[in-house]
Biotite code that builds the C-alpha atoms (Angstrom):
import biotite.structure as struc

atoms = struc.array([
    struc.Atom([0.000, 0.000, 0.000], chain_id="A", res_id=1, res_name="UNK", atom_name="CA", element="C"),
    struc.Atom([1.434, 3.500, -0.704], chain_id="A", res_id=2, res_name="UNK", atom_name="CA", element="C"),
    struc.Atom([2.500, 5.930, 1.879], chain_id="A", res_id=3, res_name="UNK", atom_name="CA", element="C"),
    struc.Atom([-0.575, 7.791, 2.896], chain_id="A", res_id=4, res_name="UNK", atom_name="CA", element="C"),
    struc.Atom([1.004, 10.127, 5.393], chain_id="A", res_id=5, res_name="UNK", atom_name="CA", element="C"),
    struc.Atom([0.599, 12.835, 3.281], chain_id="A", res_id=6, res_name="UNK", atom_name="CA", element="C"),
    struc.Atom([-3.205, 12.380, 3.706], chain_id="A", res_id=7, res_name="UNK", atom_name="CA", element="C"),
    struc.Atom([-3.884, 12.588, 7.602], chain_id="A", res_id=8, res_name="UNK", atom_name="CA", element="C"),
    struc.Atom([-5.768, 15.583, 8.430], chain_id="A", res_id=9, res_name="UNK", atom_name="CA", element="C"),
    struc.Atom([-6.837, 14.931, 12.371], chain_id="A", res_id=10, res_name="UNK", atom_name="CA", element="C"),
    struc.Atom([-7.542, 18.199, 12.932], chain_id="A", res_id=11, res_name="UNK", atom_name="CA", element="C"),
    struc.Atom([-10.071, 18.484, 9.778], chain_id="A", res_id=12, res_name="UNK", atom_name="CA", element="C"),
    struc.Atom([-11.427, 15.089, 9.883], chain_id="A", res_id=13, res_name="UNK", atom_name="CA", element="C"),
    struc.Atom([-12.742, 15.646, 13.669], chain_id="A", res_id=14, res_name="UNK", atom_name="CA", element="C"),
    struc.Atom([-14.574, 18.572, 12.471], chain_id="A", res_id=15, res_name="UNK", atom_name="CA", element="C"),
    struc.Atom([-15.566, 17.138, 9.471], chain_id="A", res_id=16, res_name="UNK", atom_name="CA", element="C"),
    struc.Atom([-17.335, 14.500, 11.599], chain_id="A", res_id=17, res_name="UNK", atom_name="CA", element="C"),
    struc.Atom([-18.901, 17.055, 14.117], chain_id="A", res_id=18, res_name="UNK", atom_name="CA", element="C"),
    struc.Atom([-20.292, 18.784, 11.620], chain_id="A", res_id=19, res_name="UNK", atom_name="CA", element="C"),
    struc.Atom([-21.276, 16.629, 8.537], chain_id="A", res_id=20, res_name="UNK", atom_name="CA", element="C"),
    struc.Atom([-24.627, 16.254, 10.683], chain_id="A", res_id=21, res_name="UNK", atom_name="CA", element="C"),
    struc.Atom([-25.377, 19.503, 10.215], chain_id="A", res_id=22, res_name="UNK", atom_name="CA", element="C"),
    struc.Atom([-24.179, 19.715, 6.344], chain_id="A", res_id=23, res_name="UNK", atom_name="CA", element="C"),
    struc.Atom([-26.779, 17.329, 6.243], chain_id="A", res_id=24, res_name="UNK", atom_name="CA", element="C"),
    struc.Atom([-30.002, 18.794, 8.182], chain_id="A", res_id=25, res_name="UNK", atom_name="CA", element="C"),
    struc.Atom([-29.287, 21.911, 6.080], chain_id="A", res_id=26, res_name="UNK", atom_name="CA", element="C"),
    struc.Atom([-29.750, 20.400, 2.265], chain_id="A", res_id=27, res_name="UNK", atom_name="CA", element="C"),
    struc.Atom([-26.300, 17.891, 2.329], chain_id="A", res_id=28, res_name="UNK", atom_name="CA", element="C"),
    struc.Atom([-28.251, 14.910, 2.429], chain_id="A", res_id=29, res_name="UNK", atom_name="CA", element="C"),
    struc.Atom([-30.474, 15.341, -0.233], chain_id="A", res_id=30, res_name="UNK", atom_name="CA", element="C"),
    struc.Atom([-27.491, 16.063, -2.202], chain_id="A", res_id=31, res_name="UNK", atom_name="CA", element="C"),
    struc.Atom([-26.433, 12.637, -1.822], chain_id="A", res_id=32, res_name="UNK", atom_name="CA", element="C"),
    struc.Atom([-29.914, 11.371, -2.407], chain_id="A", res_id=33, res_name="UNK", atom_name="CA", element="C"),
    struc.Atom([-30.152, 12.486, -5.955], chain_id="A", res_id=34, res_name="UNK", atom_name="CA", element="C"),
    struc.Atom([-26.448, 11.917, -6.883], chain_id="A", res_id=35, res_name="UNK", atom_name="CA", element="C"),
    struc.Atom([-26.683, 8.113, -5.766], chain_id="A", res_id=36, res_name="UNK", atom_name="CA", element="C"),
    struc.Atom([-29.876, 7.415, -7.562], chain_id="A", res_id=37, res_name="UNK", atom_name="CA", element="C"),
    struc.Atom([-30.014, 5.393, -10.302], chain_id="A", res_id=38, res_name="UNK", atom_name="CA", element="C"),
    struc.Atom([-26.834, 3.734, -9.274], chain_id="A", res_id=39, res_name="UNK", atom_name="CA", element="C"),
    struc.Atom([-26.418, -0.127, -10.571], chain_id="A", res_id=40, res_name="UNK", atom_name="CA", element="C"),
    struc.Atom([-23.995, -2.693, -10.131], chain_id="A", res_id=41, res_name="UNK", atom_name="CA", element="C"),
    struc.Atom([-20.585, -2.794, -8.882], chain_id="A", res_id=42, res_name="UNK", atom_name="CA", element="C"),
    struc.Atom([-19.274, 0.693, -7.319], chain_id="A", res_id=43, res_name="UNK", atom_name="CA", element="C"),
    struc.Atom([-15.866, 2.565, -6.551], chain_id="A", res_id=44, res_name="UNK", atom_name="CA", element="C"),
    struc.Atom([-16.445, 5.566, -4.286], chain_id="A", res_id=45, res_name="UNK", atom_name="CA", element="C"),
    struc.Atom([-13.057, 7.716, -4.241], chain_id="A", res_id=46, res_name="UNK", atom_name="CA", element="C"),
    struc.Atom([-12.492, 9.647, -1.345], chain_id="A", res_id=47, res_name="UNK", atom_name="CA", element="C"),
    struc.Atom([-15.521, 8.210, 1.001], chain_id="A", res_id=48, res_name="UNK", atom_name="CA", element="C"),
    struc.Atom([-14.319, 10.201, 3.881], chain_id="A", res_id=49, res_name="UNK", atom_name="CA", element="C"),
    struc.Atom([-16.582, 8.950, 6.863], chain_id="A", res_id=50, res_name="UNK", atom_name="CA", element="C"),
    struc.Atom([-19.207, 7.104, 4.758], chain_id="A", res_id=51, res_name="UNK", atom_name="CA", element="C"),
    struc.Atom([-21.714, 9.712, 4.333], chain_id="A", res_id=52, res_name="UNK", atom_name="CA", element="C"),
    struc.Atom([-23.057, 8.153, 1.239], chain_id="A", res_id=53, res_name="UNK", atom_name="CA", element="C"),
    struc.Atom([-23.445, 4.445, 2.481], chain_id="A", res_id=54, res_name="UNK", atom_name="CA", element="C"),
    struc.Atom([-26.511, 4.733, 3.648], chain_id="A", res_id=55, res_name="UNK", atom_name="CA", element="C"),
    struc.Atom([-28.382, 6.278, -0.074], chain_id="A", res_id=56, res_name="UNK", atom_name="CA", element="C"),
    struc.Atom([-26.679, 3.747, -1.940], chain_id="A", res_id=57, res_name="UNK", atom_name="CA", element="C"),
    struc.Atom([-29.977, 1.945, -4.100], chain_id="A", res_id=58, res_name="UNK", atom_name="CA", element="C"),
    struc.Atom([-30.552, -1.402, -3.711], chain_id="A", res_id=59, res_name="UNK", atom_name="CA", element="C"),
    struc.Atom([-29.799, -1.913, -7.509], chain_id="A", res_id=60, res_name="UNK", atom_name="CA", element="C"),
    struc.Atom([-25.634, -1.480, -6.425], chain_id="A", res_id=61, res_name="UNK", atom_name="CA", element="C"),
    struc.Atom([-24.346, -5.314, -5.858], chain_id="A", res_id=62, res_name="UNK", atom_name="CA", element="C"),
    struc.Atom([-21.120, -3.802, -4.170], chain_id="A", res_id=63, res_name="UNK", atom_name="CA", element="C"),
    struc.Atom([-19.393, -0.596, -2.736], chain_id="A", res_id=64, res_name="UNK", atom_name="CA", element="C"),
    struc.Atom([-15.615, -0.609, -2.487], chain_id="A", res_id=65, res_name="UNK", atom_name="CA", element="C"),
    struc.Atom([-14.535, 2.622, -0.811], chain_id="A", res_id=66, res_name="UNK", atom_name="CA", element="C"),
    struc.Atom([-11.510, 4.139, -1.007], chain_id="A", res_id=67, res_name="UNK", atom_name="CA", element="C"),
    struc.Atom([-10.654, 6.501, 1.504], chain_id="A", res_id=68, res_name="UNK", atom_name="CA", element="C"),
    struc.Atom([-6.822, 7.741, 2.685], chain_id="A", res_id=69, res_name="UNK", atom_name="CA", element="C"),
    struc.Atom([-7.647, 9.544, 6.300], chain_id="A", res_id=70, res_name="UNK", atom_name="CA", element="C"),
    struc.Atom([-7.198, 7.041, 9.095], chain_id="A", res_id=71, res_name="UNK", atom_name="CA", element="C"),
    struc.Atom([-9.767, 9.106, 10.934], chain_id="A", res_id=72, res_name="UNK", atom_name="CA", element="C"),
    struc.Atom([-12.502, 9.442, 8.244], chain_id="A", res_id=73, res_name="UNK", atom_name="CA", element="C"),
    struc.Atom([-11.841, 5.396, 7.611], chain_id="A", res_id=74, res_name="UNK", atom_name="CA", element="C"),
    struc.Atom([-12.718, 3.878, 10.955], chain_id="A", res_id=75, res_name="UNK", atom_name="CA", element="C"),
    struc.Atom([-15.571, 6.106, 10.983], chain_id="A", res_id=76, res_name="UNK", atom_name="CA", element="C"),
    struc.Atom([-16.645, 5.146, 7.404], chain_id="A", res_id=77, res_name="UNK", atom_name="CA", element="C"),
    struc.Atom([-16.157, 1.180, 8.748], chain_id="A", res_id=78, res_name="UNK", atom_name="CA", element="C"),
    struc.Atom([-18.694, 1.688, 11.117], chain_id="A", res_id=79, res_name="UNK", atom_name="CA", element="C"),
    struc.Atom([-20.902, 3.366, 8.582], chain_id="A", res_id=80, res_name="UNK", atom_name="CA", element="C"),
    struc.Atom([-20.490, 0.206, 6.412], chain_id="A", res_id=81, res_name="UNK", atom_name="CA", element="C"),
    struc.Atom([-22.079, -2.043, 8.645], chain_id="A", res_id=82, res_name="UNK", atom_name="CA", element="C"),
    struc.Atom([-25.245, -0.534, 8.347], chain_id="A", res_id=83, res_name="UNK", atom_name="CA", element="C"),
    struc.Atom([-25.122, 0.121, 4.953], chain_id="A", res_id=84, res_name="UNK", atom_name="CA", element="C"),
    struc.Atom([-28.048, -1.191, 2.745], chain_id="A", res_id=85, res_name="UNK", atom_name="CA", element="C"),
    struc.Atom([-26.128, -2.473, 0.481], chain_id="A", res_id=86, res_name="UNK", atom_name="CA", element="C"),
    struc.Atom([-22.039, -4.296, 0.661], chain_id="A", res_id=87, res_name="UNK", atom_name="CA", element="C"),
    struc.Atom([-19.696, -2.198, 1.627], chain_id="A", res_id=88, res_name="UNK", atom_name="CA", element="C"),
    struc.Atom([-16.261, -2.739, 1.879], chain_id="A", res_id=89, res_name="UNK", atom_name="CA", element="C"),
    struc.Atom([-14.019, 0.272, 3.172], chain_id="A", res_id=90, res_name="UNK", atom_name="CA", element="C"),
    struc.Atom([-10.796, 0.200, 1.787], chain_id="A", res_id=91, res_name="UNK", atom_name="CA", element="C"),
    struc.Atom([-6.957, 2.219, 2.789], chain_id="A", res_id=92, res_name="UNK", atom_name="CA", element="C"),
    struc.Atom([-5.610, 4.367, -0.594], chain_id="A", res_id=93, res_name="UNK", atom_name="CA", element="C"),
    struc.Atom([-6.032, 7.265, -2.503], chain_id="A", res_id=94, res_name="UNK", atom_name="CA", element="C"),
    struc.Atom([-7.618, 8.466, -5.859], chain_id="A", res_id=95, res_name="UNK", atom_name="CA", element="C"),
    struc.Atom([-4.217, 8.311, -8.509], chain_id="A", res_id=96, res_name="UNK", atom_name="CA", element="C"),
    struc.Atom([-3.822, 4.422, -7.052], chain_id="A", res_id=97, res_name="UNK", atom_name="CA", element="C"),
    struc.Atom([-6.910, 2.926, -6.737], chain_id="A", res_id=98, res_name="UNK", atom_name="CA", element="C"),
    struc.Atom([-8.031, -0.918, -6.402], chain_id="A", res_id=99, res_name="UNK", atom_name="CA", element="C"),
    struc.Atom([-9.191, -2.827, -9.690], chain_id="A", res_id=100, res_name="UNK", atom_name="CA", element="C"),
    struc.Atom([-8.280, -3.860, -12.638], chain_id="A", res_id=101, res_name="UNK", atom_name="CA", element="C"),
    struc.Atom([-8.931, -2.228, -16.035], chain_id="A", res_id=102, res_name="UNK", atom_name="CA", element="C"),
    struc.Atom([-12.761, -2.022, -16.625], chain_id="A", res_id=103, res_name="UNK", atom_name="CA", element="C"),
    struc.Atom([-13.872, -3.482, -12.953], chain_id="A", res_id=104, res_name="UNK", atom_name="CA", element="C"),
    struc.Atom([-16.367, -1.060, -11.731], chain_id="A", res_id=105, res_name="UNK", atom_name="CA", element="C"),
    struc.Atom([-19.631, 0.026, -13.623], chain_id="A", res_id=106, res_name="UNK", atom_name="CA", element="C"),
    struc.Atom([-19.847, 3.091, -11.771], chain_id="A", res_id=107, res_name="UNK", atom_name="CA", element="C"),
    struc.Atom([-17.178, 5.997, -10.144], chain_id="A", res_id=108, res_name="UNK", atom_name="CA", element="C"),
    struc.Atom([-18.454, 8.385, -7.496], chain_id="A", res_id=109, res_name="UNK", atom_name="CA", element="C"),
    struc.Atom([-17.290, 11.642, -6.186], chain_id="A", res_id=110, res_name="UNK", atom_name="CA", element="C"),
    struc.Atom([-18.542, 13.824, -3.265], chain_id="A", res_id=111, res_name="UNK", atom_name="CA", element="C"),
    struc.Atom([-16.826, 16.951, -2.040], chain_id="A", res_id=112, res_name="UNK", atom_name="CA", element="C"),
    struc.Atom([-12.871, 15.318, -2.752], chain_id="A", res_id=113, res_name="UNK", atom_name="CA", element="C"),
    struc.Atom([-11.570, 16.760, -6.422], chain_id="A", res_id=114, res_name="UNK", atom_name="CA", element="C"),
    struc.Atom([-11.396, 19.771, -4.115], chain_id="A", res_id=115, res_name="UNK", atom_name="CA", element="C"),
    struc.Atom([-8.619, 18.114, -2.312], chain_id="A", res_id=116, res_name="UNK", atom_name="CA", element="C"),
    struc.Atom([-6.796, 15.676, -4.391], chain_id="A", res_id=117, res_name="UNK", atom_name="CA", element="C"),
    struc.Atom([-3.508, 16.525, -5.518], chain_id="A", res_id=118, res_name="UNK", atom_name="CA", element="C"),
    struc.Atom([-4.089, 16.107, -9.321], chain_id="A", res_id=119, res_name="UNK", atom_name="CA", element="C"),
    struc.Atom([-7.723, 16.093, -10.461], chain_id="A", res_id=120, res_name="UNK", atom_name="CA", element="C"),
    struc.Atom([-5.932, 15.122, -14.010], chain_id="A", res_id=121, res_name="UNK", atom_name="CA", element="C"),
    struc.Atom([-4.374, 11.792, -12.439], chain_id="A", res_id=122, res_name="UNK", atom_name="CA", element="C"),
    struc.Atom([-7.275, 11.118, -10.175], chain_id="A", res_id=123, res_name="UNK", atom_name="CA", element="C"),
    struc.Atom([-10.345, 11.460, -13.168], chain_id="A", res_id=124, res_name="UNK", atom_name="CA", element="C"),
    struc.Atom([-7.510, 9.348, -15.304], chain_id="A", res_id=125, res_name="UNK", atom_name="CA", element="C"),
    struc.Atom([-7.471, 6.717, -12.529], chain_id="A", res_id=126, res_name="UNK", atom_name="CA", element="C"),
    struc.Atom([-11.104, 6.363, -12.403], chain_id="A", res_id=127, res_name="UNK", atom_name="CA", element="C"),
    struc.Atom([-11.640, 6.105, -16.159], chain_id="A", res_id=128, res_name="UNK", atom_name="CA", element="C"),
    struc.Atom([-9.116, 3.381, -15.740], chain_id="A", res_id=129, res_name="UNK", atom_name="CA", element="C"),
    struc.Atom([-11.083, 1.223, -13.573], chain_id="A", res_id=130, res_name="UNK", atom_name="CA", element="C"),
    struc.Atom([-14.572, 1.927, -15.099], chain_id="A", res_id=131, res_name="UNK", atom_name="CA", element="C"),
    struc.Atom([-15.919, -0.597, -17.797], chain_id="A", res_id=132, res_name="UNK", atom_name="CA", element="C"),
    struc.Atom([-16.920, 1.418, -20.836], chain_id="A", res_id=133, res_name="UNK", atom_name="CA", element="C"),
    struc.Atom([-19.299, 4.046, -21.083], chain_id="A", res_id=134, res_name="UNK", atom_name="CA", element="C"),
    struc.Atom([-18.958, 3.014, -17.084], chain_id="A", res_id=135, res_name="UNK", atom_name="CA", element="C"),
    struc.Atom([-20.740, 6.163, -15.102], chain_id="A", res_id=136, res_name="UNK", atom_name="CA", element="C"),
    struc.Atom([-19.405, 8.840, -13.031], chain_id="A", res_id=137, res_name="UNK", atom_name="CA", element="C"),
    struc.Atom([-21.540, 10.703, -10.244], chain_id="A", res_id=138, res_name="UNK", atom_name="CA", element="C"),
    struc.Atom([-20.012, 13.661, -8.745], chain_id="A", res_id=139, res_name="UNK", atom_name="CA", element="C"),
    struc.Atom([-21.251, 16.496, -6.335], chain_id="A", res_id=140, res_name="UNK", atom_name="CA", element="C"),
    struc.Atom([-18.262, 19.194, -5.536], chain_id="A", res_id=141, res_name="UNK", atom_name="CA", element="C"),
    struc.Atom([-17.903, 22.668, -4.404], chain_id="A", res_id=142, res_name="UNK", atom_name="CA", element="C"),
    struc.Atom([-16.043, 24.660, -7.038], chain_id="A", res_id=143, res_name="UNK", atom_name="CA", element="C"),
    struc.Atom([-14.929, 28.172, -8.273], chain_id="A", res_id=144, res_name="UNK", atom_name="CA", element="C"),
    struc.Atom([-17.701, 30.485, -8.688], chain_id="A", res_id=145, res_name="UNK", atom_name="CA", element="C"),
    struc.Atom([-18.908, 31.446, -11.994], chain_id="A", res_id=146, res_name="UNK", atom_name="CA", element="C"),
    struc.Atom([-19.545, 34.885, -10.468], chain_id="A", res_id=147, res_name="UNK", atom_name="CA", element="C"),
    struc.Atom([-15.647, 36.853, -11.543], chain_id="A", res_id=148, res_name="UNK", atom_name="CA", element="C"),
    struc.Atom([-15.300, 38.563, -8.232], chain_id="A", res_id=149, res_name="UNK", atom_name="CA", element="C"),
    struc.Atom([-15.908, 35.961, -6.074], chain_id="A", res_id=150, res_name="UNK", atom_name="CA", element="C"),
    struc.Atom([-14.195, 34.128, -7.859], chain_id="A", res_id=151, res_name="UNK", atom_name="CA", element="C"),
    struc.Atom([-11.008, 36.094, -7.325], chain_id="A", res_id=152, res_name="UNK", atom_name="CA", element="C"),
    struc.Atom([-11.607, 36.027, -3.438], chain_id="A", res_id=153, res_name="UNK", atom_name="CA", element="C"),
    struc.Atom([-11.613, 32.196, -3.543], chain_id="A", res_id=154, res_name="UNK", atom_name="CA", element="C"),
    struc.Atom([-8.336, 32.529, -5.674], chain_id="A", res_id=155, res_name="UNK", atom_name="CA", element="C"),
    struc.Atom([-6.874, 34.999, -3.050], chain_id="A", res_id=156, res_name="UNK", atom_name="CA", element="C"),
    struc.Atom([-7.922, 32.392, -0.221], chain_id="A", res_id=157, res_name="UNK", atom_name="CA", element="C"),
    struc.Atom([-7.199, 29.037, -1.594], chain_id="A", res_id=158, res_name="UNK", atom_name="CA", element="C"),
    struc.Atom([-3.602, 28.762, 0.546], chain_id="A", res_id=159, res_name="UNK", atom_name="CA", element="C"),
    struc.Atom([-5.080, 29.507, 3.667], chain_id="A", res_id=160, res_name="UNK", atom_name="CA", element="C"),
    struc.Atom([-8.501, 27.094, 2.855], chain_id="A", res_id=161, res_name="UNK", atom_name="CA", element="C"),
    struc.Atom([-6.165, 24.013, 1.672], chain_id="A", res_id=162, res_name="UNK", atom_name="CA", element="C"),
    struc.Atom([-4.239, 24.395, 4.881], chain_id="A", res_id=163, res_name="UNK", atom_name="CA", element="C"),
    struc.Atom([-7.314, 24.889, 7.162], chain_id="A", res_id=164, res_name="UNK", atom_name="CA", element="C"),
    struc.Atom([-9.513, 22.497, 5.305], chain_id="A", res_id=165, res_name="UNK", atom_name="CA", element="C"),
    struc.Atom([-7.306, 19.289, 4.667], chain_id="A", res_id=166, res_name="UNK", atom_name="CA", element="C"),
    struc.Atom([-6.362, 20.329, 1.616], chain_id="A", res_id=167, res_name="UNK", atom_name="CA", element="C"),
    struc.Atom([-9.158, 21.701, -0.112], chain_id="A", res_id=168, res_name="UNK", atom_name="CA", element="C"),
    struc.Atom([-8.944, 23.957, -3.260], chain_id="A", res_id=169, res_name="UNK", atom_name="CA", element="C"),
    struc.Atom([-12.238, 26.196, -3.454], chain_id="A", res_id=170, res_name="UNK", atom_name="CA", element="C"),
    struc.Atom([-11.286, 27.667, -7.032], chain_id="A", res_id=171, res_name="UNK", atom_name="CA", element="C"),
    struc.Atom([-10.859, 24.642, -8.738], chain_id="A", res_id=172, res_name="UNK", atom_name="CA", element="C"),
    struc.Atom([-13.117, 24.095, -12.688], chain_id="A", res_id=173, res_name="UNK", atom_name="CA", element="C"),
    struc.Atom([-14.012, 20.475, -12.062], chain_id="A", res_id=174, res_name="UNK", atom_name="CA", element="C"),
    struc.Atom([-16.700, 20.743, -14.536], chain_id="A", res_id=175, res_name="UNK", atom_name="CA", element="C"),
    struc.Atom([-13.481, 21.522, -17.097], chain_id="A", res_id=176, res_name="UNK", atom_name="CA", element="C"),
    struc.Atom([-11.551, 18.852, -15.430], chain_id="A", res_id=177, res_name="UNK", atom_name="CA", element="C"),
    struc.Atom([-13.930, 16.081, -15.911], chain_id="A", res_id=178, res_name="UNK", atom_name="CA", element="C"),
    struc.Atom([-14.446, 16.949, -19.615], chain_id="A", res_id=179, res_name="UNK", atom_name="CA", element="C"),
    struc.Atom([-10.545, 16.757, -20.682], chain_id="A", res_id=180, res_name="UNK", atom_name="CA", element="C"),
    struc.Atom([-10.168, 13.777, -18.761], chain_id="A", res_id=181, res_name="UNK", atom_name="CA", element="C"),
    struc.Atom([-12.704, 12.129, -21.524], chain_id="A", res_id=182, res_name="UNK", atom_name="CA", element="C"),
    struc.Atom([-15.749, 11.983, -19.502], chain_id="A", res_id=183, res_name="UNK", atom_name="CA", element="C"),
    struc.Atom([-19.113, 12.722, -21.611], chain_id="A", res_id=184, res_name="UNK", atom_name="CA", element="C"),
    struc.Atom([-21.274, 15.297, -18.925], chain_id="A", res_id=185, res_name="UNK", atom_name="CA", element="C"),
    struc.Atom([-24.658, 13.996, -19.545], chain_id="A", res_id=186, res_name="UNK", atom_name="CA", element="C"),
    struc.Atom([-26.884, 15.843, -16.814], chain_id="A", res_id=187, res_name="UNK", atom_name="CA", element="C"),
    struc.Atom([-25.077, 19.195, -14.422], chain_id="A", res_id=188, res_name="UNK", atom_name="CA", element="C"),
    struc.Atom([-26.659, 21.274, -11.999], chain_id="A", res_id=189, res_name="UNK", atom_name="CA", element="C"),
    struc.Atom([-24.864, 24.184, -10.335], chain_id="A", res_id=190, res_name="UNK", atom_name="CA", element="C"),
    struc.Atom([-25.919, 25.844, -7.098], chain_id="A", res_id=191, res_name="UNK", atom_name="CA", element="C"),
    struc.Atom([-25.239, 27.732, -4.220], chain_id="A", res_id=192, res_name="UNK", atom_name="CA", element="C"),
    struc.Atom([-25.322, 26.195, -0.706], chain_id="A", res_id=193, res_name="UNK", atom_name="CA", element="C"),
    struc.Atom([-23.874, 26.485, 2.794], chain_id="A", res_id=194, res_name="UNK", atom_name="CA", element="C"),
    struc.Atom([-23.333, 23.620, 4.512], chain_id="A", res_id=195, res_name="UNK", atom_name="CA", element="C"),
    struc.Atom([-22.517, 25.587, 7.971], chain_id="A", res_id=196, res_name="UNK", atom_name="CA", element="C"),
    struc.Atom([-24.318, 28.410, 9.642], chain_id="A", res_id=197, res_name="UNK", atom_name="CA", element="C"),
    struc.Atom([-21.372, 30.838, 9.180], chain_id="A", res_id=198, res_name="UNK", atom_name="CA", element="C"),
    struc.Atom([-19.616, 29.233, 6.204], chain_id="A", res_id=199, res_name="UNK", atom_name="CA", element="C"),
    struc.Atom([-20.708, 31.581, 3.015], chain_id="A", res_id=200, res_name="UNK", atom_name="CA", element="C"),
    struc.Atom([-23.245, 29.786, 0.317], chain_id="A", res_id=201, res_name="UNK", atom_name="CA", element="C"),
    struc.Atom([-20.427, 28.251, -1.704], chain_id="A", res_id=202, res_name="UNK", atom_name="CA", element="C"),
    struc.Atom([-20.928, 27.240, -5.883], chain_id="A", res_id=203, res_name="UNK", atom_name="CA", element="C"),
    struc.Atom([-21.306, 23.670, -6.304], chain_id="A", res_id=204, res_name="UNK", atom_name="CA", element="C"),
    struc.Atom([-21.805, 20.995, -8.932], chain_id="A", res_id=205, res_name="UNK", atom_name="CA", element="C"),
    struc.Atom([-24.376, 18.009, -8.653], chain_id="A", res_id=206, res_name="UNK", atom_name="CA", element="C"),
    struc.Atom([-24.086, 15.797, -12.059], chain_id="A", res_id=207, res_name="UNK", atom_name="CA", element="C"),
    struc.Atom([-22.913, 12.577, -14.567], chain_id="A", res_id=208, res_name="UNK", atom_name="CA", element="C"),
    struc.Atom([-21.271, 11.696, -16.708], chain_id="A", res_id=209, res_name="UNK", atom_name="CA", element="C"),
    struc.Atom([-19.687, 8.947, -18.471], chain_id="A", res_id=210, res_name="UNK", atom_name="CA", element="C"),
    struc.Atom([-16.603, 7.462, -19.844], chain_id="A", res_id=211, res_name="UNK", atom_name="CA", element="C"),
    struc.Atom([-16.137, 7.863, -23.164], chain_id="A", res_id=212, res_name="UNK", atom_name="CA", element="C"),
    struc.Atom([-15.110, 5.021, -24.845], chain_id="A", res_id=213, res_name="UNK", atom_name="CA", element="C"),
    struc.Atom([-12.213, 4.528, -27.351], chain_id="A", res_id=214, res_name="UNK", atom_name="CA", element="C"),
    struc.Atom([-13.800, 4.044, -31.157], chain_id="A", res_id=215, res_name="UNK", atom_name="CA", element="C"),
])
């Protein structure tokens, strides 16, 4: 297994678990709702922090494998997966290294981690690597703001944010990202929410996509 040391964010992850309760009450949950529907067959969920998602997955998935790099987030995510409706198996690793061979997942999801990965070009190229063909990609992430001045503020604050926020990037294009890593967007929704009573209403993305195959 490769060095994750790079990864551990105590600090973050114990607020991140404090407060995901309240992401949730205030629209969070919901969010997860719709980007999980639909969802069949096998599943890789990059970045599963402490298993937020487990409990939406649809019946229709056969098997979750979830990748998460936070030794924190993980054993919280474990004890999510027990009580997950459907398999769930929580795994150590990170997105540009994940588990599978060419092709062995139908589906890829993402929820508020191409903020934080290190290359969003090497993780989206990892995850085409282990979806089957025209596999699907789900993703729901905060991102720059279409508006130019805000914008600019999230530019000016990213240094500070990633250090604060375990690495998170608040002016990253994902939508952009996605795209020239060969995924077909087939369905986006941008909007502005606040996940904490005095955290601004950031942009975000709800959407899929797929992987678009070689001809």
């Amino acid at each position: 297994m490769d060095d994750l040391s790079e990864f551990q964010h105590p600090r973050f992850a114990r607020m991140y678990v404090d407060t995901a309760p309240i992401a949730d009450r205030r629209g969070a949950r919901e969010h997860r709702v719709r980007l999980l529907t639909g969802l069949e067959g096998r599943v890789i969920e990059i970045g599963a922090g402490n298993g937020g998602n487990f409990a939406h997955y649809p019946k229709t998935v056969t098997e979750v494998v979830a990748v998460e790099p936070e030794d924190i987030l993980r054993r919280f995510a474990v004890t999510e997966a027990a009580s997950a409706p459907v398999p769930v198996t929580v795994v150590a690793g990170h997105a540009e290294a994940l588990p599978g061979e060419a092709g062995a997942f139908d589906a890829a999801v993402v929820s508020l981690v191409l903020c934080s990965v290190p290359s969003q070009r090497a993780a989206l190229t990892e995850i085409a690597r282990v979806l089957k063909p025209d596999g699907k990609l789900r993703f729901y992430e905060h991102v720059r703001s279409a508006n130019p001045l805000i914008g600019l503020l999230e530019d000016a604050i990213t240094p500070l944010w990633r250090r604060a926020a375990g690495g998170c990037h608040p002016n990253r294009d994902t939508l952009a990202a996605i795209q020239e890593a060969g995924f077909v967007v087939d369905e986006v929704e941008r909007f502005a929410f606040s996940p904490q009573p005095l955290i601004p209403a950031l942009s975000h993305l709800l959407g899929r996509a797929h992987r678009l195959t070689s001809s």
